[in-house]
PyMOL Python script that loads the backbone (N, CA, C, O; Angstrom):
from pymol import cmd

cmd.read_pdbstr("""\
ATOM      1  N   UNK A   1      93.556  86.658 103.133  1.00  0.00           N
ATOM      2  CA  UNK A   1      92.585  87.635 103.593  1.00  0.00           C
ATOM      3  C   UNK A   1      93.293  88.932 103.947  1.00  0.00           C
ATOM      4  O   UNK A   1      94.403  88.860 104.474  1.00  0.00           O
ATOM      5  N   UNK A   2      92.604  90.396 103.638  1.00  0.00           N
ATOM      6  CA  UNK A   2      93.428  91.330 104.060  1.00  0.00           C
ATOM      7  C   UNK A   2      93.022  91.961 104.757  1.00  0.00           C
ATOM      8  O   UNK A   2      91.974  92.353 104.242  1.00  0.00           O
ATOM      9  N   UNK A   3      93.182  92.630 106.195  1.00  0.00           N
ATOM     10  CA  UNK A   3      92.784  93.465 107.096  1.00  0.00           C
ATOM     11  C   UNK A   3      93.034  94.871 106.908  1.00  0.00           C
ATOM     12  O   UNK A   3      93.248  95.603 107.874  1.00  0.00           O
ATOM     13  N   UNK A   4      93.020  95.291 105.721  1.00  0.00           N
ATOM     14  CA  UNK A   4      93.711  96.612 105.607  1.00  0.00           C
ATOM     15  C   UNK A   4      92.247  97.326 105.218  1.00  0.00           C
ATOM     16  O   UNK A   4      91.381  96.664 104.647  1.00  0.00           O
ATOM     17  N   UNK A   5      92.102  98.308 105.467  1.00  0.00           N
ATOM     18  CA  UNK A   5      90.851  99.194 104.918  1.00  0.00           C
ATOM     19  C   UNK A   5      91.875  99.979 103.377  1.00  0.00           C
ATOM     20  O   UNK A   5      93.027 100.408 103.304  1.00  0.00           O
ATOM     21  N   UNK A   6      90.942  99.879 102.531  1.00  0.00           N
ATOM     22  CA  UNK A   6      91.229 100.176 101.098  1.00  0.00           C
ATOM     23  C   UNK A   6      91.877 101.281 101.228  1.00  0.00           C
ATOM     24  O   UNK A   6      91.613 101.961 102.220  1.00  0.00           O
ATOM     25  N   UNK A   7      93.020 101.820 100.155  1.00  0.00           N
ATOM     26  CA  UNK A   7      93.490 102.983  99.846  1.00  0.00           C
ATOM     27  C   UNK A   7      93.065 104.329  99.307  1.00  0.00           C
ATOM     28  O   UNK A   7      92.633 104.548  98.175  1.00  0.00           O
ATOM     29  N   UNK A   8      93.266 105.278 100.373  1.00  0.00           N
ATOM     30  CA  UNK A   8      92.053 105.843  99.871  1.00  0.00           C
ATOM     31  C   UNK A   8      92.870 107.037  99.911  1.00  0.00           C
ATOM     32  O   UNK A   8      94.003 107.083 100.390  1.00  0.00           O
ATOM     33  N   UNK A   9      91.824 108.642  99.035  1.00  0.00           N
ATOM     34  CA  UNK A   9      92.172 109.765  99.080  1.00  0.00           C
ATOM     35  C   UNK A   9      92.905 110.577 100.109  1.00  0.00           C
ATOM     36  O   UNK A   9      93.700 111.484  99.866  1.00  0.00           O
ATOM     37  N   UNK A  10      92.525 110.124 101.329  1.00  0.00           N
ATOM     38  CA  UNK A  10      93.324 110.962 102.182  1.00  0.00           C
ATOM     39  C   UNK A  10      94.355 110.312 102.844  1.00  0.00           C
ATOM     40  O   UNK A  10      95.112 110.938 103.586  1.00  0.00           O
ATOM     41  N   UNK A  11      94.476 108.977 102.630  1.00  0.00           N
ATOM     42  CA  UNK A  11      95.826 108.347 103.298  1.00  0.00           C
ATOM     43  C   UNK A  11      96.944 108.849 102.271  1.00  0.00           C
ATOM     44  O   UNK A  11      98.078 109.103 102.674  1.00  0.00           O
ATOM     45  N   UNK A  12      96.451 109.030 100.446  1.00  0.00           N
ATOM     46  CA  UNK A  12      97.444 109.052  99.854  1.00  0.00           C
ATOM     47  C   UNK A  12      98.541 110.726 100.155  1.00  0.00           C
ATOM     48  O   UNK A  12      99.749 110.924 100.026  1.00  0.00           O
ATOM     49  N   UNK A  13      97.381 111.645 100.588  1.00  0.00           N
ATOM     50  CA  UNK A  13      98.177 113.145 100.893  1.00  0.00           C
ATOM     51  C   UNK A  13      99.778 112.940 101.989  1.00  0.00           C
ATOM     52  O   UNK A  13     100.803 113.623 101.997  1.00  0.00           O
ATOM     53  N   UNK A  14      99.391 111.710 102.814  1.00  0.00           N
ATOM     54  CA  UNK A  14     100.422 111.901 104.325  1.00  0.00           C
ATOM     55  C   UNK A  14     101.012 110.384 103.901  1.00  0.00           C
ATOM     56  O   UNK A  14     101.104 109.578 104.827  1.00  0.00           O
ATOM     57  N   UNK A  15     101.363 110.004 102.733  1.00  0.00           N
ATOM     58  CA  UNK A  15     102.248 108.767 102.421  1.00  0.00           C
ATOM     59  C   UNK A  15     103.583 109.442 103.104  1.00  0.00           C
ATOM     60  O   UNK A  15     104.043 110.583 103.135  1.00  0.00           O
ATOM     61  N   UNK A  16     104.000 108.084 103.669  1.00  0.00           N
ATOM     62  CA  UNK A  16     105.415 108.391 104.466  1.00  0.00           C
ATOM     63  C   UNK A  16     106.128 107.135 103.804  1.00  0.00           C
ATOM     64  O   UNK A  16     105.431 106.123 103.882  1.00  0.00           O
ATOM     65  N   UNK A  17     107.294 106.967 103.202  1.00  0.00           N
ATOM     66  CA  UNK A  17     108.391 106.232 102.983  1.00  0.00           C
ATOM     67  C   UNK A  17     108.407 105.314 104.339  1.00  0.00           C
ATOM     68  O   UNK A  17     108.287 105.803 105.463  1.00  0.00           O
ATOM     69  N   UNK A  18     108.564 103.983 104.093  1.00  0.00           N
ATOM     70  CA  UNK A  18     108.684 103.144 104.954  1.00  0.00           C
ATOM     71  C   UNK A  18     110.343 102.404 104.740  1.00  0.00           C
ATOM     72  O   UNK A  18     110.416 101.362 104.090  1.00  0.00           O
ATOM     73  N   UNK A  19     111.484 102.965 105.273  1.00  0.00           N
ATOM     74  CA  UNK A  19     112.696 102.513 104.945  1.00  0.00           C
ATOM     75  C   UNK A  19     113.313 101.333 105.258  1.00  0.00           C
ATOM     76  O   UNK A  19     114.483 101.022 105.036  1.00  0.00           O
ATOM     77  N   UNK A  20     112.172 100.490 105.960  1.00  0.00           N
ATOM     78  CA  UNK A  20     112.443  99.616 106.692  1.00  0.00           C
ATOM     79  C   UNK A  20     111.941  98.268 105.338  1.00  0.00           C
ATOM     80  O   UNK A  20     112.395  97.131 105.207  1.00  0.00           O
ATOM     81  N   UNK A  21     111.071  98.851 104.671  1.00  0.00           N
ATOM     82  CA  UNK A  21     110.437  97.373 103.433  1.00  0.00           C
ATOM     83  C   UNK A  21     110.594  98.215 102.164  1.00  0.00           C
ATOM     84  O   UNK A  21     110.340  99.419 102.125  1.00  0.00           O
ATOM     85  N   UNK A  22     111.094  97.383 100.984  1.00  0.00           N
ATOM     86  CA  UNK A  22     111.424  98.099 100.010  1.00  0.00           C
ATOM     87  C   UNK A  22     110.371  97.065  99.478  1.00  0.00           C
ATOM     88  O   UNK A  22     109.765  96.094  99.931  1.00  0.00           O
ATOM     89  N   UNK A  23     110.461  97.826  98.161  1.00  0.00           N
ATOM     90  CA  UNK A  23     109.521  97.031  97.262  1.00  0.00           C
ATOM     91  C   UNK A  23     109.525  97.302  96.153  1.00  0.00           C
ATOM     92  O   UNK A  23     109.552  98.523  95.999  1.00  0.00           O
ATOM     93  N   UNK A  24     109.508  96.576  94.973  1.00  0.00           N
ATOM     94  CA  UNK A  24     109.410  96.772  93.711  1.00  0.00           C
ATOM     95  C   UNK A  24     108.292  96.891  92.793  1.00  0.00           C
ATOM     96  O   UNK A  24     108.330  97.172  91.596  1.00  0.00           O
ATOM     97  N   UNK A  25     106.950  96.547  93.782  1.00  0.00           N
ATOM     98  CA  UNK A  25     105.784  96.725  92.606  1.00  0.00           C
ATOM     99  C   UNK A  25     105.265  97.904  92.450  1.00  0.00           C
ATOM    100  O   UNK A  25     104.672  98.580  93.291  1.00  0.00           O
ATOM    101  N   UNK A  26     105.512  98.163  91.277  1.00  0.00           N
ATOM    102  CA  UNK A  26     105.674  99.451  90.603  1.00  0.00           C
ATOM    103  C   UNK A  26     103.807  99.881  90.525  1.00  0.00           C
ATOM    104  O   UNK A  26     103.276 100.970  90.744  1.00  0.00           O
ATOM    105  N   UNK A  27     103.323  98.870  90.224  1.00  0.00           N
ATOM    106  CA  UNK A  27     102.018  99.225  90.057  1.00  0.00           C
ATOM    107  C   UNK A  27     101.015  99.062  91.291  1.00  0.00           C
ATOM    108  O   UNK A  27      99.798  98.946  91.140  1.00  0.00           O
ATOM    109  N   UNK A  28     101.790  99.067  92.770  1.00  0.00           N
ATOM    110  CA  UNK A  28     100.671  99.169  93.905  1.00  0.00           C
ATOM    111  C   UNK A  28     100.368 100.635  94.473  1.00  0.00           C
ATOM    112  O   UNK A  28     101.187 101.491  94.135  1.00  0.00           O
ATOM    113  N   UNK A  29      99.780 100.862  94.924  1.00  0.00           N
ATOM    114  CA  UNK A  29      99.232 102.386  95.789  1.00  0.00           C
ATOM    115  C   UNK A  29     100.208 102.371  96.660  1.00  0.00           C
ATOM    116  O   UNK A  29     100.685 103.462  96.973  1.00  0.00           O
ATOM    117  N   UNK A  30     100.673 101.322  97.181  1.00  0.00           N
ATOM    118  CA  UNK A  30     101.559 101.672  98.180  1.00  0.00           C
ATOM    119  C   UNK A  30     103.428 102.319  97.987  1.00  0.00           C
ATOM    120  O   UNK A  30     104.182 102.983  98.699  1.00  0.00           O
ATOM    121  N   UNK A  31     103.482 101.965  97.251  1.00  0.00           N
ATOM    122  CA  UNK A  31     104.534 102.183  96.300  1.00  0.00           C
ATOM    123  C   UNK A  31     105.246 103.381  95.708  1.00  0.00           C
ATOM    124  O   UNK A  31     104.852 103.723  94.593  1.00  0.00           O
ATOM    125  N   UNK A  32     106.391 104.194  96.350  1.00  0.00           N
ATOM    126  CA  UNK A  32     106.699 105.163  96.617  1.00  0.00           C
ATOM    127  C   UNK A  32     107.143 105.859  95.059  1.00  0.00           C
ATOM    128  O   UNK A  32     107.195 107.038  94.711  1.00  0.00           O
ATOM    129  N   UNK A  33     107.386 104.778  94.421  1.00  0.00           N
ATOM    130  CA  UNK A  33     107.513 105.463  92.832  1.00  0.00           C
ATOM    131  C   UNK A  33     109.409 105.208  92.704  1.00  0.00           C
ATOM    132  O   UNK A  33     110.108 105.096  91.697  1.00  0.00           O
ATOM    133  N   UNK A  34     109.749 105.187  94.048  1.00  0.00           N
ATOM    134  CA  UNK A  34     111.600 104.628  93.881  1.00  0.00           C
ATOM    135  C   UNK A  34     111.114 103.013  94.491  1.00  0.00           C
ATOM    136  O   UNK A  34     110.404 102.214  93.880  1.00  0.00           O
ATOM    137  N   UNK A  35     111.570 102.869  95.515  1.00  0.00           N
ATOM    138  CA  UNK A  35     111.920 101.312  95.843  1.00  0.00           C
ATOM    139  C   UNK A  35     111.635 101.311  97.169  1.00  0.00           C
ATOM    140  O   UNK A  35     112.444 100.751  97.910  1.00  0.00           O
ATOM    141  N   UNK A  36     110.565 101.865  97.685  1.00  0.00           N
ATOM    142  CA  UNK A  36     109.633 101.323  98.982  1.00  0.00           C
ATOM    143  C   UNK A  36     108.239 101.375  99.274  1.00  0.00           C
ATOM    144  O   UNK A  36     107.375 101.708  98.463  1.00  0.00           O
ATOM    145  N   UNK A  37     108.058 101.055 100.391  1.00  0.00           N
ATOM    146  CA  UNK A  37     106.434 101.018 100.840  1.00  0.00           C
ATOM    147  C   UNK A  37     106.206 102.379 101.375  1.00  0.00           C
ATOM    148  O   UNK A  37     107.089 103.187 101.661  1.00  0.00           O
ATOM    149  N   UNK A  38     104.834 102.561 101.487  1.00  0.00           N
ATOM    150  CA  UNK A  38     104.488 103.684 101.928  1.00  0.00           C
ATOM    151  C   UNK A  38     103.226 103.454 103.266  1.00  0.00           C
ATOM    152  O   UNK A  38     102.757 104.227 104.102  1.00  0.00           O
ATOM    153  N   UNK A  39     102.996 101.971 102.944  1.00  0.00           N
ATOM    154  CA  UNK A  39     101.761 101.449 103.933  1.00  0.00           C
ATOM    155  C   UNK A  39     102.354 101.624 105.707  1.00  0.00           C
ATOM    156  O   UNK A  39     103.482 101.424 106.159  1.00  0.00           O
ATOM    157  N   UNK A  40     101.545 101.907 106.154  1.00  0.00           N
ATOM    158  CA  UNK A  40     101.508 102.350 107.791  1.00  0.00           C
ATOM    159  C   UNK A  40     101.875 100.700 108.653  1.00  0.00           C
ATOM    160  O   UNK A  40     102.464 100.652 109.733  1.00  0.00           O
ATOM    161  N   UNK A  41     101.379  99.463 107.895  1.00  0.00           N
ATOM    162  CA  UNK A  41     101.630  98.229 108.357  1.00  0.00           C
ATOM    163  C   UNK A  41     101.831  97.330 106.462  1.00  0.00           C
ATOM    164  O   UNK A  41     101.610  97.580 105.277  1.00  0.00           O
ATOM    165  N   UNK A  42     102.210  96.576 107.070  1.00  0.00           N
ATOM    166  CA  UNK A  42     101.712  95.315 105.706  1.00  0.00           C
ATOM    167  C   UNK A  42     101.900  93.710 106.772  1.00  0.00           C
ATOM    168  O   UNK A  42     102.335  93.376 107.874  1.00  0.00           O
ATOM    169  N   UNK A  43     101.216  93.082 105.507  1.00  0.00           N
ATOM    170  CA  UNK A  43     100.709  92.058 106.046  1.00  0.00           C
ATOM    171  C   UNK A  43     101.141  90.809 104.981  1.00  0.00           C
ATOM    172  O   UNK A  43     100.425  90.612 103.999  1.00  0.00           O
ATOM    173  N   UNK A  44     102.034  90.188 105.157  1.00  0.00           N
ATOM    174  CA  UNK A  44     103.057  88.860 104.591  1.00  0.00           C
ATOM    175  C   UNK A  44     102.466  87.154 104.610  1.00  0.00           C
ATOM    176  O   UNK A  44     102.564  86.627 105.719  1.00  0.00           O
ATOM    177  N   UNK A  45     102.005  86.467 103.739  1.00  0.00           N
ATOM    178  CA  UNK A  45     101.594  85.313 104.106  1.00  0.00           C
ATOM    179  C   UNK A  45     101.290  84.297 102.911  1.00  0.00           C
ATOM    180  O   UNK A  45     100.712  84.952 102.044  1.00  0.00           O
ATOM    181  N   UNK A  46     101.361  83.664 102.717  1.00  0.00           N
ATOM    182  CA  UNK A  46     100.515  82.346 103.999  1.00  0.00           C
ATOM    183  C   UNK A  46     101.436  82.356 105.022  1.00  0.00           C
ATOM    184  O   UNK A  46     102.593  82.771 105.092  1.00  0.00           O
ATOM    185  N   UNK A  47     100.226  81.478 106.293  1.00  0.00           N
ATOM    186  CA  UNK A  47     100.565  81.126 107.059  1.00  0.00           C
ATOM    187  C   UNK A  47     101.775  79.635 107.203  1.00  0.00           C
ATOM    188  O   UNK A  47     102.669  79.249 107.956  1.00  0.00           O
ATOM    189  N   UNK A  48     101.072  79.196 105.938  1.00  0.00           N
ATOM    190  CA  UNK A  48     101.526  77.933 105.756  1.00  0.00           C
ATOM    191  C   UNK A  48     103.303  77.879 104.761  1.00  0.00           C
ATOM    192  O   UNK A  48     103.813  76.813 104.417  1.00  0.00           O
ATOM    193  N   UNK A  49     103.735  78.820 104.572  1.00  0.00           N
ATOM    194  CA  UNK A  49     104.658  78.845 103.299  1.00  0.00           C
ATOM    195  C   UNK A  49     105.738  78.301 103.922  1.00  0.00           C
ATOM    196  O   UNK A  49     105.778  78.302 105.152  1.00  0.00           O
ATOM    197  N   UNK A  50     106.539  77.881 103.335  1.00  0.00           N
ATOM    198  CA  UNK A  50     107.907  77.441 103.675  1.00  0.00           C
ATOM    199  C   UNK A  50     108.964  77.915 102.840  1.00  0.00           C
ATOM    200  O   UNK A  50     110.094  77.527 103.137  1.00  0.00           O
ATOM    201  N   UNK A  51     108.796  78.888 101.578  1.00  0.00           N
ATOM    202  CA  UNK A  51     110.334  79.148 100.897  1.00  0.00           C
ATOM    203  C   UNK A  51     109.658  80.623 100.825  1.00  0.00           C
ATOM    204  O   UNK A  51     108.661  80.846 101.511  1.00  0.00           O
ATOM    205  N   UNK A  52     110.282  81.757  99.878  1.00  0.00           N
ATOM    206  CA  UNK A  52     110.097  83.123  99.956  1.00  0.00           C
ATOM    207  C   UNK A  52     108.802  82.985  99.022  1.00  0.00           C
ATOM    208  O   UNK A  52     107.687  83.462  99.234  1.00  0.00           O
ATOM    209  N   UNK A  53     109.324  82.045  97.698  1.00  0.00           N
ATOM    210  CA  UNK A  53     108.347  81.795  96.555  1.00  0.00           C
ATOM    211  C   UNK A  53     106.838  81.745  97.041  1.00  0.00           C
ATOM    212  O   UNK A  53     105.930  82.307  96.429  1.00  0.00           O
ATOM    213  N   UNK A  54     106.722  81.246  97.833  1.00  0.00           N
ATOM    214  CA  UNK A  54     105.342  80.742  98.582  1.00  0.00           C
ATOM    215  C   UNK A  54     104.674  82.169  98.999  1.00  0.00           C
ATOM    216  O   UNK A  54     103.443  82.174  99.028  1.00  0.00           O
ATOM    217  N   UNK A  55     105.357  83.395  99.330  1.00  0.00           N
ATOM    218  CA  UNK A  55     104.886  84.386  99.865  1.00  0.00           C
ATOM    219  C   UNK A  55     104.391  85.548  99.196  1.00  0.00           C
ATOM    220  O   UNK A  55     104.881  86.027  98.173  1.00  0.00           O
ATOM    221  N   UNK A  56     103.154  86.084  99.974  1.00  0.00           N
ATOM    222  CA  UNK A  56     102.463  87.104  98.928  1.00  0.00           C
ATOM    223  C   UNK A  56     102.260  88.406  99.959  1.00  0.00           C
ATOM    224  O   UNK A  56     101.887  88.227 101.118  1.00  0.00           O
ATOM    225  N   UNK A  57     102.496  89.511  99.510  1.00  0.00           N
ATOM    226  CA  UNK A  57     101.952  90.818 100.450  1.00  0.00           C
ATOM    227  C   UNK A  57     100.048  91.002 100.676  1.00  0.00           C
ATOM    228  O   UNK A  57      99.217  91.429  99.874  1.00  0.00           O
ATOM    229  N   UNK A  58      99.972  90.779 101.283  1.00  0.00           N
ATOM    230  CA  UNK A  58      98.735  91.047 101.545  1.00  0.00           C
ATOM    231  C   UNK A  58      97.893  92.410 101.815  1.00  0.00           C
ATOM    232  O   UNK A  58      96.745  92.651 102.187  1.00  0.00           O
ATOM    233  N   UNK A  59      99.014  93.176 101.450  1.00  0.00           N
ATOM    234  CA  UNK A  59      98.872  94.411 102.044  1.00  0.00           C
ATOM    235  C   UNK A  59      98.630  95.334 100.659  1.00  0.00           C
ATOM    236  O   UNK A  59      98.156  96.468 100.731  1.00  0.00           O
ATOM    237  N   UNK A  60      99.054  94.642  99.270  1.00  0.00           N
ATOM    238  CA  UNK A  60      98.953  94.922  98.111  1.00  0.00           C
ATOM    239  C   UNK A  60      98.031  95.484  97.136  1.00  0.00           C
ATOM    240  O   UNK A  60      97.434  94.652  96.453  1.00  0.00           O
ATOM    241  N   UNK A  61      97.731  96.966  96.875  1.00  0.00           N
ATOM    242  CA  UNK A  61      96.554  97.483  96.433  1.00  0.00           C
ATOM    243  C   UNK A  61      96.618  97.649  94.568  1.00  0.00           C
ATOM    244  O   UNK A  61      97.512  98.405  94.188  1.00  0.00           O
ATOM    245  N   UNK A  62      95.990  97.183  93.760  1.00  0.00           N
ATOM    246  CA  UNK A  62      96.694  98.087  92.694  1.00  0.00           C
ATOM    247  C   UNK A  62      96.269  99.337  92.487  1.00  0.00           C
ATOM    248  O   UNK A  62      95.115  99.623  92.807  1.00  0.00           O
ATOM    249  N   UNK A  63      97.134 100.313  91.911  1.00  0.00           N
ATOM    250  CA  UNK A  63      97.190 101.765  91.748  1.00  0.00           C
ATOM    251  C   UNK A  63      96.214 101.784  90.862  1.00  0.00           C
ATOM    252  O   UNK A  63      95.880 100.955  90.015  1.00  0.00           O
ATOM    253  N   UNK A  64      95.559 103.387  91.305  1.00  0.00           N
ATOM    254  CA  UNK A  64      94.096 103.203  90.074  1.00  0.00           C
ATOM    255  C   UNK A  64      94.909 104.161  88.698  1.00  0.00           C
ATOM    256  O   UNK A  64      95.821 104.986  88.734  1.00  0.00           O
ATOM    257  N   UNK A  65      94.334 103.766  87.888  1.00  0.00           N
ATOM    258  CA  UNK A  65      94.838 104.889  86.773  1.00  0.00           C
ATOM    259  C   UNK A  65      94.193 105.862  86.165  1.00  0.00           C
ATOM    260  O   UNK A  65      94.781 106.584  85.360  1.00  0.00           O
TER     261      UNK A  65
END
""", "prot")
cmd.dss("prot")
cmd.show_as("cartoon", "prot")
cmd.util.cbc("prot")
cmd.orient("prot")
């Protein structure tokens, strides 16, 4: 489930580099175009996972084209 309100026109003007989570998906909104996030929070889960494999960003928008 994601608690994030959708990506929208005016969050994209004040994207800030998040140096703290890098990331490689090239094709999310959040996604700085080098190798980080740009989201204000993200959100990591299941609750239930036990290896990295198990884990998904929840915070994950895809980029519109």
């Amino acid at each position: 489930m994601n608690q994030f309100k959708p990506f929208d026109e005016e969050e994209k003007k004040c994207k800030k580099k998040n140096k703290s989570v890098m990331c490689d998906v090239k094709n999310c909104s959040y996604h700085d175009g080098e190798h980080y996030c740009t989201a204000q929070q993200i959100a990591v889960g299941p609750s239930y996972a036990t290896s990295c494999t198990d884990t998904v960003c929840a915070t994950f928008r895809p980029k519109s084209i």
